[in-house]
N, C-alpha and C positions, 0 to 999 in steps of 0.2 A: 421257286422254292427258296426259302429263307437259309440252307445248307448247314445253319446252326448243328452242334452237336446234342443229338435226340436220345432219353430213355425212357421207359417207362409212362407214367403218366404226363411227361411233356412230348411226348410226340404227338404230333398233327401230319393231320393231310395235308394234299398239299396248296400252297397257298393263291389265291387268282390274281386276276390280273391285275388288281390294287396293290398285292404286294410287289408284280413284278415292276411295275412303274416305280416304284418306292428304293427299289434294290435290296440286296440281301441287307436281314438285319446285324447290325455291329452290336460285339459282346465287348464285356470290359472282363478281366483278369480277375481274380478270386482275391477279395476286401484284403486278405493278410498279405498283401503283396510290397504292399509299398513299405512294409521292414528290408525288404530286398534291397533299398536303394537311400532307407534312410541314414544309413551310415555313410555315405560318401561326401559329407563336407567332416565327421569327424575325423575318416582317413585321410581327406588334405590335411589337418592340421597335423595329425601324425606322422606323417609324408615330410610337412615343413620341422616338425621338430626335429626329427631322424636328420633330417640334410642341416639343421643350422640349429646342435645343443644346445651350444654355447650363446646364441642370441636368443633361443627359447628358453632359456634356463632363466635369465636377465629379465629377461618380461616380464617372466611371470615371478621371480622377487621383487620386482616395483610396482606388482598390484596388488593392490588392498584386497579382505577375502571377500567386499562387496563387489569388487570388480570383478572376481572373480569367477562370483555366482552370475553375475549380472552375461559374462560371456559364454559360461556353462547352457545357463537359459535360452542362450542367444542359439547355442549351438544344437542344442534338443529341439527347439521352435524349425530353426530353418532346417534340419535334417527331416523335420516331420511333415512339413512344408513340402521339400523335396521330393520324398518319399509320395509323398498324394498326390501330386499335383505327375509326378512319371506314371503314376497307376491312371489317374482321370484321363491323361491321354493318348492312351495305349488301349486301341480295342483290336479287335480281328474280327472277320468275316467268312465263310466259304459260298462261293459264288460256284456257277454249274463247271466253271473250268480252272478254277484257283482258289486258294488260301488268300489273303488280303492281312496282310499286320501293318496297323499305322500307328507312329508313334512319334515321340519329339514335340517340346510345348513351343520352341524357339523356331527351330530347324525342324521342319514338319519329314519323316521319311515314311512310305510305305513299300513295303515289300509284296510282292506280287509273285505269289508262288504258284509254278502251273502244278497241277497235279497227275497231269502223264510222265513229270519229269521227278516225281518225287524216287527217291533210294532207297529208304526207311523213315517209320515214324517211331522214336527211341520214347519213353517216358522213367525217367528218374528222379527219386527219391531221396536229395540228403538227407542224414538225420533229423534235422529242424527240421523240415518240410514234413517228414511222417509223425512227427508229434502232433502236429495240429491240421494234420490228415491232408496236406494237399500235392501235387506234380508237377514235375517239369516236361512239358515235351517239346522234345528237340526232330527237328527233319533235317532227312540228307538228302539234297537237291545235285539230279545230275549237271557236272560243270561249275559246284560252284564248290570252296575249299572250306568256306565257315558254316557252320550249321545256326538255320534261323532257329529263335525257340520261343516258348509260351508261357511264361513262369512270373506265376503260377497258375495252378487252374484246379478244381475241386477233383479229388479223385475221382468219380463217378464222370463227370464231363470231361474229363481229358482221358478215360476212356473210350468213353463213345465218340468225343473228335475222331479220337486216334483209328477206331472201327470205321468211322465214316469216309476218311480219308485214304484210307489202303483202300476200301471196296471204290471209291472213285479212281485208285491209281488203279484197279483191277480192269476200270470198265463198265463198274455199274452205273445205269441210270440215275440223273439226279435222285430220282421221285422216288426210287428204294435201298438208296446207298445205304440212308439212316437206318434202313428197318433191317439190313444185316448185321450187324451187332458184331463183337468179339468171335471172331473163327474159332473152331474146337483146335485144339492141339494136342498133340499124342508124344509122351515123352522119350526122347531117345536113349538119353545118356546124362546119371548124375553124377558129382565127382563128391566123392564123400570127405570130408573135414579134413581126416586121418590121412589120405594120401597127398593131397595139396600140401598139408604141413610138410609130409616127409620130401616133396617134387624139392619144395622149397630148400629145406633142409641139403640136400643134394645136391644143389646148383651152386656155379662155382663163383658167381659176380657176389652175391651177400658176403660170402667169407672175405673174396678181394678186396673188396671196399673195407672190411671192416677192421682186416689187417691194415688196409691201405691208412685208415684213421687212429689207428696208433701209431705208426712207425712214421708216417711224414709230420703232424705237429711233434711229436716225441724232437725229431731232428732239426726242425726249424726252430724248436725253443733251445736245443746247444747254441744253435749258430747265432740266435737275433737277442734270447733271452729277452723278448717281447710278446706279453700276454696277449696282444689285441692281434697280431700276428697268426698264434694258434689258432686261435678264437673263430677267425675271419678264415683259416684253411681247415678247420679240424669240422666246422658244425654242416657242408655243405656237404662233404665228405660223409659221416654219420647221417646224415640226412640222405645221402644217398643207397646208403647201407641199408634205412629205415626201412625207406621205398621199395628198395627191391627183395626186400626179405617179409616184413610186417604188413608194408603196404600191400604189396601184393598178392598173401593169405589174406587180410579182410578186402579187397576189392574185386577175390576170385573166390570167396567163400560162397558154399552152398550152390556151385555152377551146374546150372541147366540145359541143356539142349532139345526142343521140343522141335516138334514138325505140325506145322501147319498150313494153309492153302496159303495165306499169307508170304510164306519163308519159313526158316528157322529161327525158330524163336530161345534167345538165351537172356536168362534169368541168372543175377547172382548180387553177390553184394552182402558183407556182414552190418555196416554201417548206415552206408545210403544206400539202396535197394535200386537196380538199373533192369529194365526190361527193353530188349531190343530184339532190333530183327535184320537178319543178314536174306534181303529182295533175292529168290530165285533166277538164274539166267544172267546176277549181273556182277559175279564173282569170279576179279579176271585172273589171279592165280592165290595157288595152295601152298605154305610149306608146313611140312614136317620135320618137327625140331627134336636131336633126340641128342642131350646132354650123356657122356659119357659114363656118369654114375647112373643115370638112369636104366640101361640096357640091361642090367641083369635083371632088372625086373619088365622088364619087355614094354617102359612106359615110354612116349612120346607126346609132342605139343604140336597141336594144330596153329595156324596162324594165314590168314588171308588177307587178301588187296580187294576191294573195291571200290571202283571207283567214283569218287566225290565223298567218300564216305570213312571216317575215323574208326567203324567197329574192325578193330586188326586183330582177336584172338576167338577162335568157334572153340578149341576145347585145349585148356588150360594144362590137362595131366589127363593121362587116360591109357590103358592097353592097346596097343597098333590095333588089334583085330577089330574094337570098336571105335577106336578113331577112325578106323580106315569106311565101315560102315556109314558113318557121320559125314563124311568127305563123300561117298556115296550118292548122299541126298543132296549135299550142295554142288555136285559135279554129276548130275545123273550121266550113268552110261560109260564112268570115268573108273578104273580099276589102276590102284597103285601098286608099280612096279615092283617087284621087289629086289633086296639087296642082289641075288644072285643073274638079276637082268640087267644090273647095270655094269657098262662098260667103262673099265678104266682108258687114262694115257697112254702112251705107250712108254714104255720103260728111258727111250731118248728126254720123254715130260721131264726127269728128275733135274737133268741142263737147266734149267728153265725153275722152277718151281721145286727147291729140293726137299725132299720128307713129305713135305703136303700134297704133292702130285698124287697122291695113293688116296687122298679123301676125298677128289674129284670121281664123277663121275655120269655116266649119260642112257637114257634110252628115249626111245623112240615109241609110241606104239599109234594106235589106229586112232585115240581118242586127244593125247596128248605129248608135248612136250617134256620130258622131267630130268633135271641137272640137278649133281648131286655136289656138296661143297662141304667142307671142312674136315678135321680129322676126328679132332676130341671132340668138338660139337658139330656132329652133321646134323645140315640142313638139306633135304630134296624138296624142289619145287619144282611142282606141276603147273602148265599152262596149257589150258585147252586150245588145241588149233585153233579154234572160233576167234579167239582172242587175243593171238598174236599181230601186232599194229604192225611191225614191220620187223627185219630179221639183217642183222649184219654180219661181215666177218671179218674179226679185226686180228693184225698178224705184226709184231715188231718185228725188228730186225732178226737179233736170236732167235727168237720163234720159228722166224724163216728158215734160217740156219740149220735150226733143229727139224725143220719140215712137220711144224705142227702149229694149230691155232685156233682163235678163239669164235665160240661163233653165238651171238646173243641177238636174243629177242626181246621184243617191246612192249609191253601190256597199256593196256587202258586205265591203268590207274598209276601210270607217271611210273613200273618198278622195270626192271630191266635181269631178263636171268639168262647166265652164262653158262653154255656148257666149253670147258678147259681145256686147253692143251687137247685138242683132234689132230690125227692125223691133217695136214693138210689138203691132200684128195678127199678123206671121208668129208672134210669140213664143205669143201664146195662144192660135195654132191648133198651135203644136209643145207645149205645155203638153199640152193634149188627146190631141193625136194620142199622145205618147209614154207617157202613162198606159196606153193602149189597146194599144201595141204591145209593152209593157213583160208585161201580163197574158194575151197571146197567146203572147209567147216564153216565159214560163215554163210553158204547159200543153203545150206542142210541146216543151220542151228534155227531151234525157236524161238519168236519175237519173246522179248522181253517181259510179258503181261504176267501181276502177281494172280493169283488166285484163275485162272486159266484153264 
């Protein structure tokens, strides 16, 4: 079978043994692509002017305006050149066990993607891209840190790729992967406009930063009385104010969380519109993040690890009772502790850890690991036994002293979570115990398969 992505009136049966001799057939990227790539000889010279004004400034007063157009020409020609000739050769294929993307006119590479090892297949939307209707899609490959992508590709067929390729990481047969289509999905949880703005509002890094941008150029211009000085510390700073305040109401606007056979499926995006999917069975820990002004309205932030994989937030702002719901479906079987079951230090912790000893804390239960951390911002993260890599317990000197220590675990996406200041004994009977529970829950957990 040609594994092409199929709708409608271009699907075919499937094809004989001329085409399997022949190999799957190679697709090219959707005609508006090579805009994608035709600017990068105008950002070298941008690049060179930015690092050497002063030689760029010189040049171009000792060109005449015929030279001038004459390089303008020169640089619209070879940017469009560029641009065509990365699109001509850049195709992909899906073959009965891989994705195939070959690309490179000089330095030929192709990428060879298995499709049992896929994570997610993400499809996003900059602004440009949904004006002139076309996608980006990006996969998370277990093991590997960068995500390969496809950009672009017609909305309708990076669709149906994207359908073709989860029902093959599912398990399906070449011959009817194509003819499952998009899985239904059924909506969990929306976060509406009004409460993002206020999460935002609420949260205490935007205002940091934004104090932080008036008060340090403010003081470095007494001291240097150098504009360019400001300039270079004031805009990185506001910039990051931007980020975590503007940026991130339009990049968490209109968030979605669906359920489907696929995973959970999260939609959001005021600007550039991102659809993704957080794979069943391969989410190796949960926190729940719950800012200090938040609590009186009983709001908390989801955030996950999986592994190989960049998607790190399930639910942006939301009520515990259905966050905790949400955490449900990505943790089946998984019930979060609550405040009243978790166990503090003991009162000796404060030696050690003073004031903040009190926003530590630990339990245990049948399903999972869960340490709790901070004071004004707790954080509890869950770790299902399954997925605990390995477990240690680490003890300085005072610690010792104080007869208390630390004892942390290891997930499969490179995070590591500590429960604080234990007793001593409790630590190295949880040492024990969670080695034990750690190689029960992996012989009792279900194989990894999406749609299953």
């Amino acid at each position: 079978m040609t594994g092409e992505p199929t709708t409608g009136p271009r699907a075919e049966a499937a094809p004989g043994p001329q085409a399997d001799r022949e190999g799957p057939e190679e697709r090219r990227l959707h005609p508006v692509t090579p805009l994608r790539r035709a600017w990068a000889p105008v950002a070298v010279l941008m690049g060179w002017a930015v690092h050497d004004p002063d030689g760029a400034q010189r040049r171009m007063a000792d060109m005449t305006a015929t030279s001038l157009a004459l390089v303008a020409t020169a640089v619209v020609i070879g940017g469009s050149l560029y641009g065509f000739l990365s699109w001509w050769y850049t195709h992909y294929a899906v073959t009965d066990t891989e994705l195939r993307i070959r690309t490179g006119l000089v330095f030929r590479r192709t990428a060879h993607i298995r499709l049992d090892r896929l994570q997610a297949v993400d499809l996003t939307q900059p602004l440009a891209a949904r004006v002139v209707g076309v996608t980006k899609l990006k996969l998370d490959v277990v093991g590997t840190d960068k995500k390969d992508e496809l950009a672009y590709l017609g909305e309708r067929d990076a669709t149906a790729l994207r359908a073709e390729l989860l029902a093959r990481a599912a398990g399906f047969a070449p011959e009817t992967a194509h003819e499952v289509g998009e899985a239904p999905s059924r909506r969990l949880l929306h976060v509406p406009p009004r409460m993002l703005a206020v999460s935002v509002l609420l949260t205490g890094a935007p205002w940091l930063l934004l104090l932080a941008t008036l008060v340090v150029p403010t003081v470095l211009w007494f001291l240097t009385h150098s504009v360019w000085t400001v300039i270079v510390t004031g805009l990185p700073m506001l910039g990051g104010a931007f980020a975590s305040s503007v940026g991130r109401f339009v990049g968490e606007y209109d968030w979605t969380v669906g359920e489907s056979p696929d995973g959970l499926r999260l939609d959001h995006g005021l600007l550039d519109k991102a659809h993704e999917t957080v794979p069943p069975g391969r989410v190796q820990s949960v926190r729940l993040v719950e800012p200090l002004l938040w609590r009186r309205f009983g709001w908390v932030r989801v955030e996950l690890d999986v592994a190989g994989s960049a998607n790190g937030v399930l639910v942006p702002v939301a009520p515990r009772e259905l966050a905790e719901s949400v955490i449900a479906q990505v943790l089946p079987g998984v019930r979060v502790p609550g405040p009243d079951e978790l166990s503090r230090p003991p009162a000796r912790a404060s030696w050690c850890v003073p004031v903040w000893w009190k926003g530590h804390g630990l339990a245990v239960t049948d399903a999972v690991f869960a340490a709790r951390h901070g004071l004004l911002r707790r954080r509890l993260s869950l770790v299902p036994h399954a997925k605990v890599q390995s477990v240690r317990l680490v003890q300085g000197p005072w610690e010792r002293f104080k007869g208390v220590a630390d004892v942390k675990v290891d997930t499969g996406a490179g995070r590591t979570v500590t429960a604080r200041l234990r007793p001593s004994g409790e630590a190295a009977e949880l040492l024990r115990g969670q080695a034990e529970r750690s190689r029960t829950g992996r012989r009792a957990a279900r194989p990894d398969r999406w749609m299953a």
